[in-house]
Residue frames as a rotation matrix with the C-alpha (Angstrom) as fourth column:
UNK 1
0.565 0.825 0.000 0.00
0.825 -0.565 0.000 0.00
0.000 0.000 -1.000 0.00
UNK 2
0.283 -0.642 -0.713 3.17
-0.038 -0.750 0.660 2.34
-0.958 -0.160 -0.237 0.92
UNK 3
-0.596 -0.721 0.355 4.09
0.395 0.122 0.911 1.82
-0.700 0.683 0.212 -2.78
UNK 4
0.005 0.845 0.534 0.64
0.975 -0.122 0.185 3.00
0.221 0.520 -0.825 -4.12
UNK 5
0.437 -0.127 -0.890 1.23
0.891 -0.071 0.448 5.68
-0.120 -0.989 0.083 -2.22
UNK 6
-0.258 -0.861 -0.438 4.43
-0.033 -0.445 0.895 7.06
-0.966 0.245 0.087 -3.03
UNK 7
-0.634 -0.291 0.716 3.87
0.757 -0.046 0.652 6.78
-0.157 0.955 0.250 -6.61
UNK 8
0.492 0.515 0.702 0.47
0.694 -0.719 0.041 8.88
0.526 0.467 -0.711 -6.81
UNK 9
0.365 -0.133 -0.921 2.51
0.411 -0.865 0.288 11.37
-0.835 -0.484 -0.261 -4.32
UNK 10
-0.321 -0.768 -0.555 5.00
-0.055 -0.570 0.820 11.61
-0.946 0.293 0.140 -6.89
UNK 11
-0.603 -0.149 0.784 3.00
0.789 0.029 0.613 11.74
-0.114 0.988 0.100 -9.68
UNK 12
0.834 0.478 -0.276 0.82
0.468 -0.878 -0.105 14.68
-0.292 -0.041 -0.955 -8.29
UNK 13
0.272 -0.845 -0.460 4.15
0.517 -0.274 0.811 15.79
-0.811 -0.459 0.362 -7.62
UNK 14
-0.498 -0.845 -0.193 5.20
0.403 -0.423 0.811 15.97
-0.767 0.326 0.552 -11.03
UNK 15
-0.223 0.803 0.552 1.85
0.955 0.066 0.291 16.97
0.197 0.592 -0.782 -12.51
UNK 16
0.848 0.180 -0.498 2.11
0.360 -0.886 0.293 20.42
-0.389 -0.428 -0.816 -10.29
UNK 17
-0.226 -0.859 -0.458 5.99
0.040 -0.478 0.877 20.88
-0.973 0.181 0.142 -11.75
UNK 18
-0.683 -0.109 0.723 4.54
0.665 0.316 0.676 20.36
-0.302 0.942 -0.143 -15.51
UNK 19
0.349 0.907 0.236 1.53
0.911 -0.388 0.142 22.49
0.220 0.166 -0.961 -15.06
UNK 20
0.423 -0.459 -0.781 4.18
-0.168 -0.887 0.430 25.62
-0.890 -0.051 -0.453 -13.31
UNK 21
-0.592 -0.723 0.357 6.45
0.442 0.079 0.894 24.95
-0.674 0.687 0.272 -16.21
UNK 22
-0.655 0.232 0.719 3.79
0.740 0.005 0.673 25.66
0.152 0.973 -0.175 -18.89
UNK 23
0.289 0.616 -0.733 2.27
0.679 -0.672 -0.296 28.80
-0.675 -0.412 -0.612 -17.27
UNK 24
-0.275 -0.475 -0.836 4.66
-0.368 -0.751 0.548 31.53
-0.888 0.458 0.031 -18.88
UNK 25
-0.949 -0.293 -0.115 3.63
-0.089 -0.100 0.991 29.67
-0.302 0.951 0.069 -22.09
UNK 26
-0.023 0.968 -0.250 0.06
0.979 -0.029 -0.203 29.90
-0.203 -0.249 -0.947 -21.61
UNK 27
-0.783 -0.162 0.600 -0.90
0.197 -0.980 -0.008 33.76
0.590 0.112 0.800 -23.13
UNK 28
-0.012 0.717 0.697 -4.14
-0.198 -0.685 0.701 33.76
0.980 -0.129 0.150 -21.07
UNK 29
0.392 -0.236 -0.889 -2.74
0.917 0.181 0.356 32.36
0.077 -0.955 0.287 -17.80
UNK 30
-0.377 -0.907 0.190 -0.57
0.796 -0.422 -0.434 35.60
0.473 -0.012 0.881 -18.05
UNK 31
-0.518 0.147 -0.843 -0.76
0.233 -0.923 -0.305 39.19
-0.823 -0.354 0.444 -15.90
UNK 32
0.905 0.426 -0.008 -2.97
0.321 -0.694 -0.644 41.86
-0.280 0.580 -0.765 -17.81
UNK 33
0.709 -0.620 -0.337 -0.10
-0.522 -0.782 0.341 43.75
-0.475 -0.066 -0.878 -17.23
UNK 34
-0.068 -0.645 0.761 2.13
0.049 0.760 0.648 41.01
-0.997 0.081 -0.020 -19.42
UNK 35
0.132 0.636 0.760 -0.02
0.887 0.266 -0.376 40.51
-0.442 0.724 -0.529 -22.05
UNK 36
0.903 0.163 -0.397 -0.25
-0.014 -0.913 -0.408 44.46
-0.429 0.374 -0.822 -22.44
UNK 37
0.318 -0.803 -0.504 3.47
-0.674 -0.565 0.475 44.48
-0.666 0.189 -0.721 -23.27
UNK 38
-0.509 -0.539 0.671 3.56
0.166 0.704 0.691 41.35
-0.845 0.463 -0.268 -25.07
UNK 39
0.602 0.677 0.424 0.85
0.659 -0.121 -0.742 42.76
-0.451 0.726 -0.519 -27.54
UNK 40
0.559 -0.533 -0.635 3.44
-0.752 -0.648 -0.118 45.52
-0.349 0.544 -0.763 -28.30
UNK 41
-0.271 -0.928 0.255 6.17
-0.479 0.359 0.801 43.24
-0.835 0.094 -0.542 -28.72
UNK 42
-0.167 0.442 0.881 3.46
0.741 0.646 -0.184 41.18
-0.651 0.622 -0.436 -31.33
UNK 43
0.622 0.779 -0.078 3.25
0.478 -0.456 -0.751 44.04
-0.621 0.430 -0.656 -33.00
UNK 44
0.424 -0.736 -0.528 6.11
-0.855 -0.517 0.036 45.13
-0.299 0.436 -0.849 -33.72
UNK 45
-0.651 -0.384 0.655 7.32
-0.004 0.864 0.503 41.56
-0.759 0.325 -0.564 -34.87
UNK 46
0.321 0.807 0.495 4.51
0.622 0.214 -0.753 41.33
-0.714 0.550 -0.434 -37.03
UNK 47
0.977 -0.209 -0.046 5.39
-0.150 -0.516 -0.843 44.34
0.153 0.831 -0.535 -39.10
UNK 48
-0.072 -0.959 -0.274 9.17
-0.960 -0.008 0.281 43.65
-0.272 0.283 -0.920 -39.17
UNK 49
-0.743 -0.644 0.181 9.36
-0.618 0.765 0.182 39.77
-0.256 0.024 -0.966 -39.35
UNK 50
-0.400 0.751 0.525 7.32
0.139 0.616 -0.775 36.85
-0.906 -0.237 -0.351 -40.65
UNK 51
-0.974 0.012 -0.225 6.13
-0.224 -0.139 0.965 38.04
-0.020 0.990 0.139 -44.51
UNK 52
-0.382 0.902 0.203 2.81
-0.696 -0.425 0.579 37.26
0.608 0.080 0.790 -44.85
UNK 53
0.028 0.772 -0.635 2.48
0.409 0.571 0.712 34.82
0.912 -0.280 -0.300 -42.03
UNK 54
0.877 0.464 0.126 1.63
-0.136 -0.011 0.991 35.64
0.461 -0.886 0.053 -38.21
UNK 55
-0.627 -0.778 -0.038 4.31
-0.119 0.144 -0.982 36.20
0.770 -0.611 -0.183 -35.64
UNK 56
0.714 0.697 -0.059 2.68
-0.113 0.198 0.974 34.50
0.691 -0.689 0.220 -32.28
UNK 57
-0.004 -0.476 0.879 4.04
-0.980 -0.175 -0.099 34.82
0.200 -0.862 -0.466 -28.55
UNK 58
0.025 -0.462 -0.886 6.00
-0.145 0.876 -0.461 31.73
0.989 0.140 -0.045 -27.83
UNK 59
0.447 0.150 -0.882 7.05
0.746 0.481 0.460 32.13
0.493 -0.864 0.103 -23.99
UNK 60
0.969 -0.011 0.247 8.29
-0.176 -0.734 0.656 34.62
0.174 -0.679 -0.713 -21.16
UNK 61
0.585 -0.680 -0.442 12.20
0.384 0.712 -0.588 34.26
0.714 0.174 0.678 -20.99
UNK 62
-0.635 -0.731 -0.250 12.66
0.640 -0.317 -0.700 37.09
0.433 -0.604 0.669 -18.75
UNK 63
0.335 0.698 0.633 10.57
0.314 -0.716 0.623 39.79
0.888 -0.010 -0.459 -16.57
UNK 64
-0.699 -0.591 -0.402 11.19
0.623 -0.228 -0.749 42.33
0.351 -0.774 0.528 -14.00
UNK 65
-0.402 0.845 -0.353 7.84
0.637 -0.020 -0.771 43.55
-0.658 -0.535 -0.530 -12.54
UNK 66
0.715 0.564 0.412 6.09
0.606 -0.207 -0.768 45.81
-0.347 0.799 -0.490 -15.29
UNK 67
0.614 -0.499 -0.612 9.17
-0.432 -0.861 0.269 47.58
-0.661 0.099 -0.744 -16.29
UNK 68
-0.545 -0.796 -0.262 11.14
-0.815 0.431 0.388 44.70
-0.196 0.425 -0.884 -18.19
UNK 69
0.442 0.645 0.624 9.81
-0.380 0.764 -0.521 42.21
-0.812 -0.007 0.583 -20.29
UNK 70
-0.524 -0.604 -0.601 12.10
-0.829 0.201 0.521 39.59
-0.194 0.772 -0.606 -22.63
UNK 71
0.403 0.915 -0.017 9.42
-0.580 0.242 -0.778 37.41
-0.707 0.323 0.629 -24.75
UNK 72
-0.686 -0.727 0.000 10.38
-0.336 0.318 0.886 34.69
-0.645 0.608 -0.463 -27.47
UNK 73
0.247 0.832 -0.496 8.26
-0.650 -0.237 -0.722 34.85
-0.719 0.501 0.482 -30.50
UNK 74
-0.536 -0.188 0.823 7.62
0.445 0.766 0.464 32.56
-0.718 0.615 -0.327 -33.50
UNK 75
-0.224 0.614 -0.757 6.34
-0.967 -0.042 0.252 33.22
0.123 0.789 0.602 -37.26
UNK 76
-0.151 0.771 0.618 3.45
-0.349 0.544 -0.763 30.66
-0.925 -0.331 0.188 -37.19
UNK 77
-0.844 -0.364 0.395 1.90
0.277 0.335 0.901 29.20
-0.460 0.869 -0.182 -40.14
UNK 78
0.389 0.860 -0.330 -1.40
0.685 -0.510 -0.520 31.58
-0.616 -0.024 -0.788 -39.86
UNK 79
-0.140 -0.197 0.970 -1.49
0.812 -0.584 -0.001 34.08
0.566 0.788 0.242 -42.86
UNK 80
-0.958 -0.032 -0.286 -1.37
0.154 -0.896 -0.416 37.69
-0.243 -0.443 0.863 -41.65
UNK 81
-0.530 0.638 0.558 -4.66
0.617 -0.162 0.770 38.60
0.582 0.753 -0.308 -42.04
UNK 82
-0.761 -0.173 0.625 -5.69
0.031 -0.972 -0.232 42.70
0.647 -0.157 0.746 -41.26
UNK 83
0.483 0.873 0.067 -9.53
-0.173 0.021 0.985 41.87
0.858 -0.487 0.161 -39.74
UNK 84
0.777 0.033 -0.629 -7.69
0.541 0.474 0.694 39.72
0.321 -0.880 0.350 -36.65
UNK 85
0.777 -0.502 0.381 -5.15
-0.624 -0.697 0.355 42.39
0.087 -0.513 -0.854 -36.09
UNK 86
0.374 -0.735 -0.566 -1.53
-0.037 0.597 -0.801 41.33
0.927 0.320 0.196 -34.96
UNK 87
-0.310 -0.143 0.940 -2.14
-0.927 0.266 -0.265 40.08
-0.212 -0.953 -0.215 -31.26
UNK 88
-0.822 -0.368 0.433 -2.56
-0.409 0.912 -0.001 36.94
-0.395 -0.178 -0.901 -30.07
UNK 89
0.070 0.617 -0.784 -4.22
-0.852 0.445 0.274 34.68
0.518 0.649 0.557 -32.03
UNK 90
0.254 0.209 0.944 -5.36
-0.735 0.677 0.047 31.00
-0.629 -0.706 0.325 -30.50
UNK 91
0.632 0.262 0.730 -5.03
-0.205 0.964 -0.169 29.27
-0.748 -0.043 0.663 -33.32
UNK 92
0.775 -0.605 -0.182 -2.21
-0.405 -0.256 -0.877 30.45
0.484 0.754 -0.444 -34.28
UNK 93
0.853 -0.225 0.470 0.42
-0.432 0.199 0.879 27.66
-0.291 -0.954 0.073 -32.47
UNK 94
0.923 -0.230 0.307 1.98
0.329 0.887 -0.323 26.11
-0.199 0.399 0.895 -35.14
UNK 95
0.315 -0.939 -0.137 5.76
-0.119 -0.183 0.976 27.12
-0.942 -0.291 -0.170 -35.49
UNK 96
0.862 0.278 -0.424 6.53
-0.451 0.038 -0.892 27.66
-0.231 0.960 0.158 -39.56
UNK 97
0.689 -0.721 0.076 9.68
0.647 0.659 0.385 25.57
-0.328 -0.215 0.920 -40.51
UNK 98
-0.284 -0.951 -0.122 13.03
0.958 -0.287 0.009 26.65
-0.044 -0.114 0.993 -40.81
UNK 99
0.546 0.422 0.724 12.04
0.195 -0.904 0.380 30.24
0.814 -0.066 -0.576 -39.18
UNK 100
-0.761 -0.534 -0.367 14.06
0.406 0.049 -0.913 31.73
0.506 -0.844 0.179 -36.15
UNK 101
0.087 0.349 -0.933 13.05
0.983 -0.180 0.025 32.50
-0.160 -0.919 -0.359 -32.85
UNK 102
-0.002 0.222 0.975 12.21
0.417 -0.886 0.203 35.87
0.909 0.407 -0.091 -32.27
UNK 103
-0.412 -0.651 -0.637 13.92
0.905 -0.214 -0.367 37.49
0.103 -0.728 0.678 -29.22
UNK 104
-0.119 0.056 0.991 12.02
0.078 -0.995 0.065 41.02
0.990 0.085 0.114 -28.26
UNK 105
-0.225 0.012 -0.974 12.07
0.936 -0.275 -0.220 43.14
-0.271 -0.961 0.050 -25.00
UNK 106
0.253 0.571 0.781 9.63
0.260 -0.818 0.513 45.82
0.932 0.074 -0.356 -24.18
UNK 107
0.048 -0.437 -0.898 11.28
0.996 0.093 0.008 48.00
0.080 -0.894 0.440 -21.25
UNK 108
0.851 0.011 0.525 11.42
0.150 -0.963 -0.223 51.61
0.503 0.268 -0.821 -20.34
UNK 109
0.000 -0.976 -0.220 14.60
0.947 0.071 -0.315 52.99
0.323 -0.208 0.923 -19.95
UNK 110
-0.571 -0.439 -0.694 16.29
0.813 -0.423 -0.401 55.79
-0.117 -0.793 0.598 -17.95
UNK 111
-0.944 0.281 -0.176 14.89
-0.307 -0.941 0.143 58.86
-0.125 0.188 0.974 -19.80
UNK 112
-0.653 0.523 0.549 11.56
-0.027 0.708 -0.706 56.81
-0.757 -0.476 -0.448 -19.75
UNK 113
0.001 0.322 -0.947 10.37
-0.972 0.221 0.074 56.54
0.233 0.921 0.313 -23.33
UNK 114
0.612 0.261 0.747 9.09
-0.376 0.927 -0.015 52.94
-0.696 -0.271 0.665 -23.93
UNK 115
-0.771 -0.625 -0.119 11.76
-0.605 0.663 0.440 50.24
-0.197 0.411 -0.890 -25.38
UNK 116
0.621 0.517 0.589 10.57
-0.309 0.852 -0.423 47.88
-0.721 0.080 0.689 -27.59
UNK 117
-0.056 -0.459 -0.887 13.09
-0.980 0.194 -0.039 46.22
0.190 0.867 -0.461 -29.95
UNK 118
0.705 0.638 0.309 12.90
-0.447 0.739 -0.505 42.95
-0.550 0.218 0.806 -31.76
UNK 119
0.081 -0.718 -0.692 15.47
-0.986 -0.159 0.050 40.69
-0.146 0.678 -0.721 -33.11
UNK 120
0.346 -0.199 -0.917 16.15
-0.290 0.906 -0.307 37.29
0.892 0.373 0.256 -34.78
UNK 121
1.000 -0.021 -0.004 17.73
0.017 0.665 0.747 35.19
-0.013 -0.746 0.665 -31.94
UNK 122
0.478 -0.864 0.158 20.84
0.878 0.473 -0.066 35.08
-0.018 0.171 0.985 -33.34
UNK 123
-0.083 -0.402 0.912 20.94
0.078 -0.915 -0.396 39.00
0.993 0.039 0.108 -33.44
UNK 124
0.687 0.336 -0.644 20.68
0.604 0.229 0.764 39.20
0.404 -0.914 -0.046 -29.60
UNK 125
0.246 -0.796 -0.553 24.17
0.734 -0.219 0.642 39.85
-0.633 -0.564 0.531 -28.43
UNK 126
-0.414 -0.443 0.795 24.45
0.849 -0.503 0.162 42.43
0.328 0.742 0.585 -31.15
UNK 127
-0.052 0.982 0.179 21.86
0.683 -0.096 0.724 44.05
0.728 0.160 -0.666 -29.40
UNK 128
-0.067 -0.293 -0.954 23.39
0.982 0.149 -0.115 44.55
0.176 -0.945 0.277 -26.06
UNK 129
-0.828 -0.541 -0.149 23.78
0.559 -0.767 -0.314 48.25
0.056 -0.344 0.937 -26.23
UNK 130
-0.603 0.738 0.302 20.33
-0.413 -0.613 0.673 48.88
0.683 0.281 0.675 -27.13
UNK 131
0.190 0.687 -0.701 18.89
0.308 0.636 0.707 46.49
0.932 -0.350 -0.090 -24.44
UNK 132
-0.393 -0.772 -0.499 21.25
0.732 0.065 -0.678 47.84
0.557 -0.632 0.539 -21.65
UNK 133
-0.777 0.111 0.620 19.31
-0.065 -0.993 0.098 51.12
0.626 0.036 0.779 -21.82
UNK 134
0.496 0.862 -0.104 16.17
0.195 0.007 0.981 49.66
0.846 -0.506 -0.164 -19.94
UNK 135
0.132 0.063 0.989 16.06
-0.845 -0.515 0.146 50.89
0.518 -0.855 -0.015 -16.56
UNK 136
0.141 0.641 0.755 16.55
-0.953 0.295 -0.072 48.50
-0.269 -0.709 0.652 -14.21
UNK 137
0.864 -0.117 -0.489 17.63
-0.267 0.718 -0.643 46.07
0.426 0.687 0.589 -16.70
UNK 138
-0.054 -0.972 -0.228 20.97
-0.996 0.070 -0.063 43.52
0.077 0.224 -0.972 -15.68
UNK 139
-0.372 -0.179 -0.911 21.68
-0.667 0.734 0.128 40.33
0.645 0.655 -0.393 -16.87
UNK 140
-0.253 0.074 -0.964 20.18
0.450 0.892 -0.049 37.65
0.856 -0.446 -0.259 -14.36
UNK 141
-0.682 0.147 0.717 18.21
-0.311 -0.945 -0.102 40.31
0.662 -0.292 0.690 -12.52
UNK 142
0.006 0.990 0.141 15.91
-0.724 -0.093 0.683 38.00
0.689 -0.107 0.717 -11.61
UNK 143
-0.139 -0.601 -0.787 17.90
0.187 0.764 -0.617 35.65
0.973 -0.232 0.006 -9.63
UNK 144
0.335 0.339 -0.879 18.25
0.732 0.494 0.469 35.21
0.594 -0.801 -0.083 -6.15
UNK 145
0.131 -0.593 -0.794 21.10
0.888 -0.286 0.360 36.60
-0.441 -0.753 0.489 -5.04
UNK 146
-0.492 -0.362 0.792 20.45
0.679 -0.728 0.089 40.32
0.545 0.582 0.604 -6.76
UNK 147
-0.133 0.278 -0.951 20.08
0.840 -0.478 -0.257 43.11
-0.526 -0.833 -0.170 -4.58
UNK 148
0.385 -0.036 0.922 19.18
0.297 -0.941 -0.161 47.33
0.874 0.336 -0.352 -5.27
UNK 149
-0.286 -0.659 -0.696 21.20
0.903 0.058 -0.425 49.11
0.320 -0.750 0.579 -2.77
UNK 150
0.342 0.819 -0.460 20.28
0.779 -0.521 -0.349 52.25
-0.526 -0.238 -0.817 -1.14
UNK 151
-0.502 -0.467 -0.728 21.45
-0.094 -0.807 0.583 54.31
-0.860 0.362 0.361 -4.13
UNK 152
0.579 0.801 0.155 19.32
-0.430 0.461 -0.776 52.47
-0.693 0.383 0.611 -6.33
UNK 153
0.107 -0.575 -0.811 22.09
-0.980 0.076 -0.183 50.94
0.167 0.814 -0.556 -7.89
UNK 154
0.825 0.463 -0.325 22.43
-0.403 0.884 0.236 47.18
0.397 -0.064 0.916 -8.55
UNK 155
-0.174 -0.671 0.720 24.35
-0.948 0.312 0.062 45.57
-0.266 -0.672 -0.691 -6.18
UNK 156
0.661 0.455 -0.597 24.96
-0.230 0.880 0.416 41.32
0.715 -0.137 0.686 -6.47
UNK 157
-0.722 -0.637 0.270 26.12
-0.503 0.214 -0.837 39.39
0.476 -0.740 -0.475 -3.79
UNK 158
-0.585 0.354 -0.730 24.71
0.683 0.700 -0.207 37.01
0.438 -0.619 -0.652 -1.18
UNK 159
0.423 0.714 0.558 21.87
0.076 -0.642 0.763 39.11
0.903 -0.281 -0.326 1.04
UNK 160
0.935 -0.273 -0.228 23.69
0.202 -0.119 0.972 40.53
-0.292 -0.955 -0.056 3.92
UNK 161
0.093 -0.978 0.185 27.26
0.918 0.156 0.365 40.21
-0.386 0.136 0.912 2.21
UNK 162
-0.007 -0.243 0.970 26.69
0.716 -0.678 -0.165 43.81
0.698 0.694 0.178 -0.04
């Protein structure tokens, strides 16, 4: 009976790590406040990338409370088509072959204009100077051990060590 047991523990178990995992790729599980910035980010992909098919929101790769959002998009295999507009689309899931990932981050930076820039995947690191500019923005920001200090400047280090 202890073996019946243990297995359904550990298959709840991993039925609660499979269901967190696929939240961030869920668009209507997401914040309003998500969504709002990933519709920009679908928009602008849409009119830069994708020719006449659909660019659709893939997953969340990065976020820093409504001020930083990094988003990986896909061209789909939905035609563009002007009535449904270039937000999310449901039945748009399908991934079009040999297409890249689409890498964008909506963020406001220092002088606080909104940031929204979009690039192939592979343009990323080319990017760096134009992503840097978000406020608030530093590489693995969302980690554990990242701290704001009482300049508001980012500080890392263990909590207690800065």
């Amino acid at each position: 009976m202890s073996n019946v047991s243990a297995v359904l523990k550990l298959l709840l178990l991993l039925s609660a790590v499979l269901v967190s995992a696929q939240g961030w790729n869920n668009y209507w599980s997401l914040p309003d406040s998500y969504r709002r910035h990933i519709d920009k980010a679908l928009h602008d992909a849409n009119r830069q990338f994708g020719g006449h098919y659909h660019v659709a929101y893939e997953s969340i790769l990065k976020f820093k409370d409504d001020s930083y959002i990094n988003v990986r998009l896909m061209v789909t295999t939905c035609r563009k088509d002007e009535q449904k507009g270039f937000g999310h689309r449901d039945e748009c899931v399908t991934q079009k072959s040999k297409t890249p990932w689409i890498n964008c981050v909506v963020c406001k930076p220092k002088n606080g204009e909104e940031l929204i820039d979009c690039v192939r995947q592979k343009d990323v690191k080319r990017r760096k100077d134009i992503r840097n500019k978000c406020s608030g923005y530093l590489p693995g920001s969302t980690g554990p051990l990242y701290q704001i200090g009482e300049d508001d400047e980012p500080q890392v280090g263990c909590p207690g060590c800065v």
